[in-house]
LUMVEX-271236 format. One record per residue (C-alpha): residue number from 0; x negated, y, z negated. Coordinates in steps of 0.001 Angstrom, whole numbers, plus 500000, padded with zeros to 6 digits. Each point is the difference from the previous one (the first is absolute). Last residue first. Example, Ala and Ser with C-alpha at 12.3 -4.5 7.8 and 13.67 -1.06 7.14 Angstrom:
BEGIN
num | px | py | pz
1 | 486330 | 498940 | 492860
0 | 501370 | 496560 | 499340
REM end
This chain:
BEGIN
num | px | py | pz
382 | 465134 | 528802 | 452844
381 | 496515 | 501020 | 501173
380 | 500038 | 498749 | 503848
379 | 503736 | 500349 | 499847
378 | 499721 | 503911 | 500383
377 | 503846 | 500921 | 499669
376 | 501224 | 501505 | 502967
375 | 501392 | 503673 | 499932
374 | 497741 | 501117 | 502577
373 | 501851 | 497493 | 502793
372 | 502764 | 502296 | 499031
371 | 498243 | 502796 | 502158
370 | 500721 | 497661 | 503365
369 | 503665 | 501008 | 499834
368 | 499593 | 502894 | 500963
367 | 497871 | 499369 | 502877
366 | 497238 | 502654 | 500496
365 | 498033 | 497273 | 497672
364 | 499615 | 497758 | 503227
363 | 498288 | 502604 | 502070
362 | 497229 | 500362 | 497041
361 | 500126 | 496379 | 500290
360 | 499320 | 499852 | 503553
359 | 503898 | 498826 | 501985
358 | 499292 | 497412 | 502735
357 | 500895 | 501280 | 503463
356 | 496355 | 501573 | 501329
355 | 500858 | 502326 | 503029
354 | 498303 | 499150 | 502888
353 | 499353 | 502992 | 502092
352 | 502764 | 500578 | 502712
351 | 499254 | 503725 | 500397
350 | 503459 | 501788 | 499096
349 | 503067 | 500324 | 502383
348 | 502499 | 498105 | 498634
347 | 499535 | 501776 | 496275
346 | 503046 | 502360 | 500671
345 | 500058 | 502883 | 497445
344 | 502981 | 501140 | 500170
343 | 502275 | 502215 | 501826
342 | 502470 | 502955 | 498526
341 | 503524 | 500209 | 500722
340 | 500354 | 496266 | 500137
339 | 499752 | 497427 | 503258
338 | 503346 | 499266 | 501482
337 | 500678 | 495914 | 499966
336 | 498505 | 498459 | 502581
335 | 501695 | 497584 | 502877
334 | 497889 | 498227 | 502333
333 | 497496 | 498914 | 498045
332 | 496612 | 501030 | 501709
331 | 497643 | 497424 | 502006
330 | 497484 | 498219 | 498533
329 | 496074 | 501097 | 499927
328 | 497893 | 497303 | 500449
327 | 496614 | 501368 | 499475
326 | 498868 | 497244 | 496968
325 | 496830 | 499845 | 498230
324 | 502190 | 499966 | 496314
323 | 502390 | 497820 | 501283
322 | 502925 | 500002 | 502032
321 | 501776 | 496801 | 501270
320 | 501893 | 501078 | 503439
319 | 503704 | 500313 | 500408
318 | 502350 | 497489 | 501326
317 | 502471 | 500926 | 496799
316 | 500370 | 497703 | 497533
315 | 496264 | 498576 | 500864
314 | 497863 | 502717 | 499672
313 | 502151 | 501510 | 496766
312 | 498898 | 496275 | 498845
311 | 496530 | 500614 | 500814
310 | 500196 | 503679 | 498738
309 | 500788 | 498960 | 496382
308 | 497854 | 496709 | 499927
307 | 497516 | 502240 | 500751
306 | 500669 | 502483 | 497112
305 | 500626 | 497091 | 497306
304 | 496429 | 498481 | 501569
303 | 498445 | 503367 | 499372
302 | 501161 | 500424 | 496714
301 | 499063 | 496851 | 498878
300 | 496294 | 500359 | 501826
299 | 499351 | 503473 | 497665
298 | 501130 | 497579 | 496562
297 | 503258 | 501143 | 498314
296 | 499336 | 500767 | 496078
295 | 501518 | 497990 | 497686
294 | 498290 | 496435 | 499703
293 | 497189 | 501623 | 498105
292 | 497778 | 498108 | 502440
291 | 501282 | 501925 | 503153
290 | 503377 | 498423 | 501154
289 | 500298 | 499369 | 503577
288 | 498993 | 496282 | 499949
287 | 502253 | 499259 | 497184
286 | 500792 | 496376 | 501540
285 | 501440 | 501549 | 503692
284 | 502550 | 497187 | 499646
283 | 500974 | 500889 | 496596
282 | 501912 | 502868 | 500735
281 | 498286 | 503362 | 498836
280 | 498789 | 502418 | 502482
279 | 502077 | 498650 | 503041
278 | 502907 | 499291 | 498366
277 | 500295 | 503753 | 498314
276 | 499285 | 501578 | 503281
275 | 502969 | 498489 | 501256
274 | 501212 | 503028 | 502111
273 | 504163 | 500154 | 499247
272 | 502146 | 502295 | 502092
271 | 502730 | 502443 | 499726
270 | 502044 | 501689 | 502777
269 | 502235 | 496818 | 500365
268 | 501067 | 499860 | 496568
267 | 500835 | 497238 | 497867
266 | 497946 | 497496 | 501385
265 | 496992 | 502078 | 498980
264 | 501614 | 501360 | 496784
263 | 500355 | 496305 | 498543
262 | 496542 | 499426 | 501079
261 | 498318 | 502855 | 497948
260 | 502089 | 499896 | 497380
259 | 498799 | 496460 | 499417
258 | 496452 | 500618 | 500337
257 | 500318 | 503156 | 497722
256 | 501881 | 497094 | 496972
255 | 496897 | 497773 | 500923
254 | 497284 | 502869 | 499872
253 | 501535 | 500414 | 496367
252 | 500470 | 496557 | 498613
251 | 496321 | 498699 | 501458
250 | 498261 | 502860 | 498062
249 | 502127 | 499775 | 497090
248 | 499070 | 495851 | 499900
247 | 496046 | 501253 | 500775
246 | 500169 | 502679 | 496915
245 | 501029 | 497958 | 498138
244 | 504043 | 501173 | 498514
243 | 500727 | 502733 | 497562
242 | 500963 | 502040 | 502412
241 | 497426 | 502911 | 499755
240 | 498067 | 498910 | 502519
239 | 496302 | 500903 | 501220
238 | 497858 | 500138 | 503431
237 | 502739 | 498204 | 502114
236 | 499302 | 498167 | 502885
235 | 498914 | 501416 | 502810
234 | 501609 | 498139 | 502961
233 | 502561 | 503466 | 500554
232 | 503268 | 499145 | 501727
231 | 500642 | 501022 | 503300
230 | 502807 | 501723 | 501641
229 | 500222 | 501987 | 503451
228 | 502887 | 502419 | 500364
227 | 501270 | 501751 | 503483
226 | 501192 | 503475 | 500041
225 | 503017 | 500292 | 502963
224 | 502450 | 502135 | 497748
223 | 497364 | 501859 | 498411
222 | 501608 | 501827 | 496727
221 | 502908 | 497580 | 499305
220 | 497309 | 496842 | 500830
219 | 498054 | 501725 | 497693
218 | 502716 | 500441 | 496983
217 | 501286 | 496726 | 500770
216 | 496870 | 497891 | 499865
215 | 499444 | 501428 | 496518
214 | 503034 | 499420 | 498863
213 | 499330 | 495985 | 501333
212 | 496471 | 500298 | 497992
211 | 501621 | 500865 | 497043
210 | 503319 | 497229 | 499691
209 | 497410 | 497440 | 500931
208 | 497794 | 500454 | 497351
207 | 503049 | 500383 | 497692
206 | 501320 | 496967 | 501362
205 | 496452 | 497897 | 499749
204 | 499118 | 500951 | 496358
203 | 497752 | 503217 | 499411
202 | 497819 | 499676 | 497191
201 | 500762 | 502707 | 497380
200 | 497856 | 502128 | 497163
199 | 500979 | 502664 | 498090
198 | 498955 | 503390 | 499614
197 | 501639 | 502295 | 497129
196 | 500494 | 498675 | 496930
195 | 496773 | 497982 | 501021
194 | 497821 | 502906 | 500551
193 | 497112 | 499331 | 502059
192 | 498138 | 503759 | 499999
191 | 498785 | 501754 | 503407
190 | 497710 | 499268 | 502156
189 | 497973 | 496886 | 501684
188 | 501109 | 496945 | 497598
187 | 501968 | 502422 | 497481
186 | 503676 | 499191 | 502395
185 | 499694 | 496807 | 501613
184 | 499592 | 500591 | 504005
183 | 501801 | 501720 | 502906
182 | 502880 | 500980 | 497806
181 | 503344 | 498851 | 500872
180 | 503032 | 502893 | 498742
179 | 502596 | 498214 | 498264
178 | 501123 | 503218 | 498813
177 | 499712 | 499377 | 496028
176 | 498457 | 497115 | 499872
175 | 497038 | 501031 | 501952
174 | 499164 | 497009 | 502099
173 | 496867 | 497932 | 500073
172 | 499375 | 496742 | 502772
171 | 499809 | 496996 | 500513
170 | 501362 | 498757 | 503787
169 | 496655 | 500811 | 501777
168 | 498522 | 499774 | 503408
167 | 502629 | 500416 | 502901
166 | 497896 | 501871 | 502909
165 | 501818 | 502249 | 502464
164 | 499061 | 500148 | 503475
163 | 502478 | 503108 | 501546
162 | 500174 | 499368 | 503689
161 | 501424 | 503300 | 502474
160 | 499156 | 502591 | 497906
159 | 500945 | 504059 | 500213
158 | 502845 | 499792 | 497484
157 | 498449 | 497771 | 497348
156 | 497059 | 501838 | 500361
155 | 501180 | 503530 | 499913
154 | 501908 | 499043 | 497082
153 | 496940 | 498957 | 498084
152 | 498162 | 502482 | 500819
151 | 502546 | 502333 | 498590
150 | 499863 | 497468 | 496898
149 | 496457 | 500549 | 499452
148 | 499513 | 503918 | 500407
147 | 503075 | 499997 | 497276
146 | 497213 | 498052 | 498100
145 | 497756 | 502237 | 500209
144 | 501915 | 502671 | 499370
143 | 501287 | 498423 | 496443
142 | 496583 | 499336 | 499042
141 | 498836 | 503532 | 500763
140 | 503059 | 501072 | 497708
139 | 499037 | 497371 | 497225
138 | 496630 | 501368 | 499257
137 | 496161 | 499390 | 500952
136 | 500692 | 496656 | 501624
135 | 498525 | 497183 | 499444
134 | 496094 | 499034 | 499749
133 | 500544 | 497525 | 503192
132 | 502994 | 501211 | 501633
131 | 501943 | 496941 | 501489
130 | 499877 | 497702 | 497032
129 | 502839 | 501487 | 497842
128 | 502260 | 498881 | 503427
127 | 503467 | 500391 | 498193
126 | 499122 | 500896 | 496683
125 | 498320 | 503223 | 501673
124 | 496745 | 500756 | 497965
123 | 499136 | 503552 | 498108
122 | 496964 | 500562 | 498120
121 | 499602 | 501579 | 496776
120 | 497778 | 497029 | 499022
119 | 502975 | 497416 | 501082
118 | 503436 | 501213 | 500921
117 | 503003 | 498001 | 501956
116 | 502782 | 501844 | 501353
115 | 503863 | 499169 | 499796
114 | 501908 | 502826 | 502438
113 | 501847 | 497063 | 500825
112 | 500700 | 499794 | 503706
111 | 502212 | 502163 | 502143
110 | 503026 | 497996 | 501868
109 | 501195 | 502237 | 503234
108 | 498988 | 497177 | 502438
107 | 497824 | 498782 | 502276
106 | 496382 | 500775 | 498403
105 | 501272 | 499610 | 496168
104 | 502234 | 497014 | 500826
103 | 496958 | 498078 | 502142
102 | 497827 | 500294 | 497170
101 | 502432 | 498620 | 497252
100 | 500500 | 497160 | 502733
99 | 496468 | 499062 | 500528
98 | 499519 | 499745 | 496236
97 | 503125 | 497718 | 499607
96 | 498406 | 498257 | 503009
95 | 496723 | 499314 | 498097
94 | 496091 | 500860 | 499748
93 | 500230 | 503226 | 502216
92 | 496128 | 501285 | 499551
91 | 498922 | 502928 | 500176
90 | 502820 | 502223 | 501384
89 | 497207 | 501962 | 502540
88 | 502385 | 499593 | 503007
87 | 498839 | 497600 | 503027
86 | 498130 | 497727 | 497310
85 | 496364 | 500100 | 498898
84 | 499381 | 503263 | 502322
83 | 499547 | 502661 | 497400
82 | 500306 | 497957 | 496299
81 | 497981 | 502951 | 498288
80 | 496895 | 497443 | 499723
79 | 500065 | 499005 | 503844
78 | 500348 | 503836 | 501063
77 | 497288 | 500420 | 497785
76 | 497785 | 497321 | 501374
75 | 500791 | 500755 | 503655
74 | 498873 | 504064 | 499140
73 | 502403 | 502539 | 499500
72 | 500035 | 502862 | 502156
71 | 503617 | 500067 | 501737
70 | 502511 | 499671 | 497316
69 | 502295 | 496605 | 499464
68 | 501098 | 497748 | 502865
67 | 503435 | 499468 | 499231
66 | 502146 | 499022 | 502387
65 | 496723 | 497004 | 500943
64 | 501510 | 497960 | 502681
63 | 498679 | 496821 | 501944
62 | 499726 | 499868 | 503556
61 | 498182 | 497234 | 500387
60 | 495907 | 499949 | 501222
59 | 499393 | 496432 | 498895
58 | 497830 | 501581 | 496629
57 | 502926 | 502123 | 499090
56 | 502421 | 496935 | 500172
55 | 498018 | 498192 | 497662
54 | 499453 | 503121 | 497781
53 | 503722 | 500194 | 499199
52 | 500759 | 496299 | 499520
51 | 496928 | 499688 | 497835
50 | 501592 | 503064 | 498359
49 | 502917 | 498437 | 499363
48 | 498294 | 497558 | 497294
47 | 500014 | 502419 | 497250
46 | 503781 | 500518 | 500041
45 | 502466 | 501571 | 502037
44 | 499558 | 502526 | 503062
43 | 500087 | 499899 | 503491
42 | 500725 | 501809 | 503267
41 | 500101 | 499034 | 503313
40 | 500610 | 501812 | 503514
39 | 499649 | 497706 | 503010
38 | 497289 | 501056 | 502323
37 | 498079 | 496618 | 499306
36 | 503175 | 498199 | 500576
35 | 501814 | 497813 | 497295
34 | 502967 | 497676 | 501697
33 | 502714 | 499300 | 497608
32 | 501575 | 497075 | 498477
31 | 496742 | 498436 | 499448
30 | 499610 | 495656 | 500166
29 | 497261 | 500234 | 497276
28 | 497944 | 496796 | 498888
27 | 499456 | 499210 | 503519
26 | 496258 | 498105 | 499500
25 | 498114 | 498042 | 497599
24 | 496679 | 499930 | 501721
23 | 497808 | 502100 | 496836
22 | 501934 | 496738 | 497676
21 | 497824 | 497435 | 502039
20 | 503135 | 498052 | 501464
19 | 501401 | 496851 | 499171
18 | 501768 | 500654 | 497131
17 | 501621 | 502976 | 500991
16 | 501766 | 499923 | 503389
15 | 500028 | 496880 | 500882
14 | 500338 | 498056 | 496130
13 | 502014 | 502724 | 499086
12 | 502761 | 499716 | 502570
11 | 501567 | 503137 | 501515
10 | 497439 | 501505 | 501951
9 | 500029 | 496378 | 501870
8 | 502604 | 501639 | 501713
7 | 504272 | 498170 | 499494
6 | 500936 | 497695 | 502261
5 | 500695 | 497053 | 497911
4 | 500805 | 501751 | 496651
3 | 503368 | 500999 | 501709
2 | 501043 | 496096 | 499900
1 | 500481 | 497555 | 502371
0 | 501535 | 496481 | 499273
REM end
């Protein structure tokens, strides 16, 4: 008697498509909704691991989108410690969707954040993204036009995009109790004072995960009518966790919840994809290849398999050509665009195409918020 399983690819056995292959020739992990064109307008933002994304797609000549650029004068170090050109809008980093969201509703709509600010040594820090000005602020009203600088960019990029690549990285987070507001990190770890009355701690379960990122898909979608969304999910696992759980098991429960979000959104919604970066970094198969020896940090060659597997598979969806980093192929221009913003940004498709190292240095590593817990780690070598 036949059966579907008869005719289906060998992609969908393990033994063909897994077990028997070197894990560097495992193949068609994406089948992309969307073709991705080297003229095609993307943004992104998230956690830590988005700027892999971001740099990838620098070093292969993309068009990706800095709305926020920062003064003319600074050097590449400064603009790298003042968070200029880490994401497409200098947020810092976007750990979950409930932070996305709270973003999104102060750039689209009429919603005004917390006037909460965060002091240390007479120096100001935005609870938001405390890490973005390194020394802080020197009062509250140059904090508040910062950030106002932010969420214009914000809107201009959200508006004047055609892909928005947002990494999934954390479901732990701090909230004030009284507004619900998400910081960026723990209160007291980089400003400001922990005050349990006051702060309290959540780990976002599945619904309410879901429930965030879907608002937040609304409020784009509502302000760019043909914007496109590509999800990953961050391989790093978690630096610290306030659960009460190992660290490994709240590792595991948090980038599964994100994984889960991820695909349920995907067949959801047409105009939002899935990239398994995740997979590729992490899945047994590859054996923890990619991992540096702290078994964090994303190894140089595990970027740049993620990024090849990326274009491959774009290759293949659409009868384009593979592009790597040597590459002249230049693909042809979506046919529809949205209407570029009022003012343009920086556009990084036309830079040299030097190689761009993809794993994080440590000084790199601590512009991550939530890197600075790793500080908080007892010394076991004299416990």
């Amino acid at each position: 008697m036949s059966h579907p399983y008869e005719t289906l690819p060998e992609d969908r056995f393990w033994r063909t498509a897994v077990a028997d292959r070197d894990a560097l020739e495992i193949t068609g992990l994406w089948k992309p909704k969307h073709a991705i064109r080297r003229r095609t307008r993307i943004v992104t933002a998230g956690s830590c691991f988005a700027q892999h994304f971001a740099r990838a797609l620098v070093a292969r000549r993309y068009r990706w989108l800095d709305f926020e650029p920062g003064p003319a004068g600074l050097t590449p170090e400064q603009r790298k410690d003042y968070h200029y050109g880490t994401f497409s809008f200098r947020t810092g980093n976007i750990y979950t969707p409930k932070m996305l969201l709270q973003w999104l509703t102060w750039a689209l709509t009429d919603a005004e954040p917390p006037d909460e600010v965060w002091e240390k040594d007479g120096r100001f820090y935005d609870p938001f993204r405390p890490g973005v000005e390194p020394g802080g602020f020197a009062g509250a009203e140059e904090l508040h036009a910062s950030r106002r600088d932010t969420l214009r960019a914000i809107a201009e990029a959200v508006r004047g995009s055609q892909v928005f690549v947002f990494t999934l990285g954390l479901t732990e987070a701090w909230q004030n109790k009284a507004t619900g507001a998400e910081y960026a990190v723990c209160p007291g770890t980089v400003a400001g004072k922990f005050d349990a009355e006051a702060h309290q701690f959540v780990n976002h379960g599945f619904a309410a995960l879901m429930g965030d990122m879907s608002a937040a898909l609304r409020l784009m979608f509502r302000a760019n009518r043909r914007l496109l969304v590509l999800l990953t999910v961050s391989p790093v696992p978690l630096t610290a966790t306030a659960s009460g759980s190992h660290v490994l098991t709240a590792t595991s429960r948090s980038k599964s919840m994100l994984r889960a979000v991820a695909s349920e959104l995907t067949e959801r919604q047409r105009r939002v994809d899935y990239f398994p970066s995740y997979e590729i970094i992490t899945h047994p198969a590859y054996r923890g290849r990619f991992f540096a020896p702290n078994l964090r940090s994303v190894l140089a060659e595990g970027i740049e398999h993620v990024m090849s597997q990326f274009f491959r598979d774009q290759a293949a969806a659409f009868d384009g050509e593979a592009v790597g980093r040597e590459s002249g192929a230049t693909p042809s221009e979506d046919a529809q665009l949205p209407d570029p913003p009022e003012s343009a940004p920086l556009s990084y498709d036309a830079l040299p195409g030097e190689a761009v190292e993809a794993e994080l240095t440590e000084t790199e590593e601590l512009r991550c918020e939530e890197e600075i817990l790793a500080a908080f780690a007892p010394d076991r070598r004299h416990g």
